[in-house]
C-alpha positions as CSV (number, residue, x, y, z in Angstrom):
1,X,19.0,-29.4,156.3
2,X,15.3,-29.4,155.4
3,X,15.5,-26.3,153.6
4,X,17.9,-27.7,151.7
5,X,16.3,-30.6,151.1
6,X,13.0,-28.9,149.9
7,X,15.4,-26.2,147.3
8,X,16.9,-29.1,145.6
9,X,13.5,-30.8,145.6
10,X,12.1,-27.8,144.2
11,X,14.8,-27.3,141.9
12,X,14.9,-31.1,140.6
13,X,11.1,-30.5,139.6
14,X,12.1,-27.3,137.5
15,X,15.3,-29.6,135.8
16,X,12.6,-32.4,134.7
17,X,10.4,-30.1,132.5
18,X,11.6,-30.3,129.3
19,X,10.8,-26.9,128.1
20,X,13.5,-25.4,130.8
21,X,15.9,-28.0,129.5
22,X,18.9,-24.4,129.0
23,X,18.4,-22.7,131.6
24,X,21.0,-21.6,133.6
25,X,21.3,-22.7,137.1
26,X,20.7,-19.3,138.4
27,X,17.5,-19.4,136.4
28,X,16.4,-22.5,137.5
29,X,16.7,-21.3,140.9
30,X,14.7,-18.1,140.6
31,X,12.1,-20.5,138.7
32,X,12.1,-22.7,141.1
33,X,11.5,-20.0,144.4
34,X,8.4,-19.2,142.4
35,X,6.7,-22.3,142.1
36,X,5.7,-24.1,145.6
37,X,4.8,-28.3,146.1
38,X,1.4,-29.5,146.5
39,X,0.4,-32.8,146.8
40,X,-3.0,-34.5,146.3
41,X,-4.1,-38.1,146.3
42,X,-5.2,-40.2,144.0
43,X,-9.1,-39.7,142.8
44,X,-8.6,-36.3,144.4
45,X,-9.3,-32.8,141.8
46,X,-6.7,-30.5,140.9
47,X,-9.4,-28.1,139.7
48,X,-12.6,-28.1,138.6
49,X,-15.6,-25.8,137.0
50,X,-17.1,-25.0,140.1
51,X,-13.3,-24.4,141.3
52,X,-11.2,-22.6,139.2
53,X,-7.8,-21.4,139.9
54,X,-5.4,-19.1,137.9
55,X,-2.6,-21.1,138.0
56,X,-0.3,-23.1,136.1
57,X,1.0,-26.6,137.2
58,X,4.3,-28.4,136.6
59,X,3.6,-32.1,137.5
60,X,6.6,-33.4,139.1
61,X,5.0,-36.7,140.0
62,X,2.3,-38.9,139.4
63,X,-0.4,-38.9,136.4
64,X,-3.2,-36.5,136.0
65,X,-6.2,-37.0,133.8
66,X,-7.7,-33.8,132.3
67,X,-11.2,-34.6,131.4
68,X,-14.4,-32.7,130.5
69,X,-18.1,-33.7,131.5
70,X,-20.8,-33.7,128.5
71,X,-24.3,-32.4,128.9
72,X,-25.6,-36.0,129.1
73,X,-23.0,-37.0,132.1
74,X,-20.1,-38.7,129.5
75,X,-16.9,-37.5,130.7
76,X,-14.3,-37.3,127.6
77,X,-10.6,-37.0,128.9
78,X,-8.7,-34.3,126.9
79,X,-5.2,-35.5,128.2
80,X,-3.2,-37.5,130.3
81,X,-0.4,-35.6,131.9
82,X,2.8,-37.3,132.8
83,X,5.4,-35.9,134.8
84,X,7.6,-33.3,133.4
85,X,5.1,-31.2,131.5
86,X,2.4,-28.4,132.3
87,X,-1.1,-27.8,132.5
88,X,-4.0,-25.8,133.9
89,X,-6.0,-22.7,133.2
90,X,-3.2,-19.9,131.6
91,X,-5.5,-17.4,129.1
92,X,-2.4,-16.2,127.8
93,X,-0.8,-19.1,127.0
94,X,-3.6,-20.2,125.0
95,X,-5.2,-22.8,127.6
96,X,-8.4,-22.3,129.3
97,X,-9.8,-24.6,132.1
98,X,-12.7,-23.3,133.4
99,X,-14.9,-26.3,131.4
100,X,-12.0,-28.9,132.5
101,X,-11.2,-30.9,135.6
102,X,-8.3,-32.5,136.4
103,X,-8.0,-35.8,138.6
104,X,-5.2,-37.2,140.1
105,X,-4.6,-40.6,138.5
106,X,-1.9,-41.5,141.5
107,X,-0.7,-39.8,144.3
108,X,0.8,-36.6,142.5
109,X,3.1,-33.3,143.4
110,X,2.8,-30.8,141.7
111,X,4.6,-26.9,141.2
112,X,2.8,-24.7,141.0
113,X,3.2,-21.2,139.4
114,X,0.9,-18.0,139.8
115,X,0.0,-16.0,137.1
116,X,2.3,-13.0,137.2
117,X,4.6,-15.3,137.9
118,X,4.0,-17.3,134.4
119,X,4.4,-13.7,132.7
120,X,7.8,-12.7,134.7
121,X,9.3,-16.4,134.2
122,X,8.1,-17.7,131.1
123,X,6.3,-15.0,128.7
124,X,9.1,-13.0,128.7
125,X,11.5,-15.6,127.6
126,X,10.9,-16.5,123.8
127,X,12.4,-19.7,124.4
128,X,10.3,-21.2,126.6
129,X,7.1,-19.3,125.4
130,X,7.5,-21.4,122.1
131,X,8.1,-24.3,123.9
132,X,4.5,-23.8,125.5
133,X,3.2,-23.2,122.3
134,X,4.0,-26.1,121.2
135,X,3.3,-28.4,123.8
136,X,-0.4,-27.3,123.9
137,X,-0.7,-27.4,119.9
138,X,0.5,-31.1,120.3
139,X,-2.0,-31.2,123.5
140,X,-4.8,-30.0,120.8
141,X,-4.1,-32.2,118.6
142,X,-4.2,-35.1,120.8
143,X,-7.6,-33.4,122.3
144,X,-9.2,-33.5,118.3
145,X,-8.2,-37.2,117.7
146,X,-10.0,-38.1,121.1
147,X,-13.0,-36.8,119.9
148,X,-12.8,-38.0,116.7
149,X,-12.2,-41.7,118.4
150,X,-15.8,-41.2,120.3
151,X,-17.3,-41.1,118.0
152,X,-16.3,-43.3,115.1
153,X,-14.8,-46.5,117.2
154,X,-16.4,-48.7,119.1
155,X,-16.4,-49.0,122.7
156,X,-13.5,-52.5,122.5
157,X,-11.9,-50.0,120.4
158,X,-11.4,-47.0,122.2
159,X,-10.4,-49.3,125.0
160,X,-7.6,-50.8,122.9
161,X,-6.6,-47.2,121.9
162,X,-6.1,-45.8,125.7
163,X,-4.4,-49.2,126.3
164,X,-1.8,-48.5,124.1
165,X,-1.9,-44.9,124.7
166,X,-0.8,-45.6,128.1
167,X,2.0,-48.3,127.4
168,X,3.4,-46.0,125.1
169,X,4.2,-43.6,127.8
170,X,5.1,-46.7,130.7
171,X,8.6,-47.8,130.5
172,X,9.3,-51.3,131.9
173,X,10.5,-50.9,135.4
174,X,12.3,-54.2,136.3
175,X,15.4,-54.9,134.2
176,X,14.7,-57.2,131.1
177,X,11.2,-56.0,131.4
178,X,10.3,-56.0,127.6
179,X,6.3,-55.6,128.0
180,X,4.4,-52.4,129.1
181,X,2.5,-52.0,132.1
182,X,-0.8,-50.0,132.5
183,X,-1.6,-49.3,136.6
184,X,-4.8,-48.3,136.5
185,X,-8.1,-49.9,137.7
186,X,-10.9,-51.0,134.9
187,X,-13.0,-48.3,136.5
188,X,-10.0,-45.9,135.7
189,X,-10.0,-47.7,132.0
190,X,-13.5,-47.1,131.6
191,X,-13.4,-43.4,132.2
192,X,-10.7,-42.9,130.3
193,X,-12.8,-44.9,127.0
194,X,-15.4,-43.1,127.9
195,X,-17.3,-45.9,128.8
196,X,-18.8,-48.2,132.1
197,X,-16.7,-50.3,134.0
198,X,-18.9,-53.7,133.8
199,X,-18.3,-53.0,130.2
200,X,-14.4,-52.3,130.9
201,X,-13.7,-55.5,132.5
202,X,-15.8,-57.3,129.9
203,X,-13.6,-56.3,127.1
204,X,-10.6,-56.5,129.2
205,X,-11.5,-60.3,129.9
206,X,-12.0,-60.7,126.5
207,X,-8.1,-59.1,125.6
208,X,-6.7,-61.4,128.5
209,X,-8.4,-64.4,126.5
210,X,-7.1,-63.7,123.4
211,X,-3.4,-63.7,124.9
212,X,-3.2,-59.5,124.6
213,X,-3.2,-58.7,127.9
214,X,-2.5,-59.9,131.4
215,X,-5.1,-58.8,134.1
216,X,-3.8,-58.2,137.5
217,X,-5.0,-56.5,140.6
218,X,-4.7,-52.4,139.6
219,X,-2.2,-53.5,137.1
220,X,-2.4,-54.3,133.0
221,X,0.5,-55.7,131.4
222,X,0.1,-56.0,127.4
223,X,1.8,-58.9,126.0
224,X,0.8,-57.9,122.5
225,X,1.0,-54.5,121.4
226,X,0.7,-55.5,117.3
227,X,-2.7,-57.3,117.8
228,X,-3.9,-55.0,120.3
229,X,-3.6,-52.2,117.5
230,X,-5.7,-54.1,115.6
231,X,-8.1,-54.1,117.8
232,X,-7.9,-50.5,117.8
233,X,-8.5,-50.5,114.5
């Protein structure tokens, strides 16, 4: 019964990923055999520089912040990955991560794929090589406006921007729910907008005053999306 349990687990992980959206079942399986759960806790590192590892993850669960750490100790995030996609250090598919980490935002699974696995499963199938391609050129992109936003907006700014970053990928969770929820901590926040967390909860306070935000414990609901992007200029 537990192996059963743990093939349709594995399996269910393979069906979420949008980029082996046709596959056959019998695909899906073999896919699926390849690709073992792992689980790490929150604040925990996938990988880092001083610990690389060849391999490629399908997040099944949880958030994970890919960030990288300048030479004056400013840690810009290159993505947040949400469940259903893929990430980690695959030379042939474009994506290195020997300068990266990656920290578990929440408690996370992931699958995770070897290298000659990644050639036998998903090189040699066009369709879901050009899916990759495209997911990391959108990644890219998203990596190039990040930069762009530290350095031309202001600190209030950048936190408006990864509020509404975040909300945009949230959906509300109780029925009738109409506004977004963020749960992460300020000092989450503040590495995400590249900035301190005295700061953080400054600005944050300041949101919550002007009626944009609600502040709860781990928790940030934003009431008003329009007047935050102003804020985010």
């Amino acid at each position: 019964m537990t192996h059963a349990r743990e093939d349709a687990e594995r399996t269910w992980c393979m069906s979420e990923v949008d980029i082996f959206r046709d596959l056959s079942e019998r695909e899906m399986d073999a896919i699926a055999a390849a690709a073992p759960m792992k689980t790490y806790s929150a604040g925990e590192l996938l990988y880092s520089p001083s610990q690389p590892s060849e391999v490629l993850f399908i997040l099944k669960k949880g958030r994970v912040r890919i960030f990288r750490v300048s030479a004056d100790g400013r840690a810009l995030t290159c993505a947040i990955i949400t469940p259903g996609t893929i990430f980690g250090e695959m030379v042939l598919l474009g994506q290195r991560m020997y300068d990266n980490f990656a920290e578990a935002l929440d408690d996370v699974t992931v699958c995770v794929m070897s290298r000659a696995d990644v050639h036998r499963f998903l090189l040699a199938d066009a369709r879901i090589s050009a899916r990759i391609t495209e997911i990391l050129g959108r990644r890219l992109t998203d990596l190039e406006q990040r930069l762009s936003d530290s350095v031309f907006k202001s600190v209030p700014q950048r936190i408006a921007t990864t509020l509404l970053t975040l909300a945009a990928e949230t959906r509300p969770r109780l029925l009738g729910a109409r506004a977004p929820q963020v749960a992460l901590t300020h000092q989450q926040i503040a590495a995400l907008a590249g900035t301190s967390r005295e700061t953080c909860t400054k600005v944050l306070r300041d949101y919550a005053g002007q009626g944009l935000i609600h502040l709860a414990r781990g928790r940030i609901t934003v009431l008003d999306p329009e007047r935050l992007k102003d804020q985010a200029g």
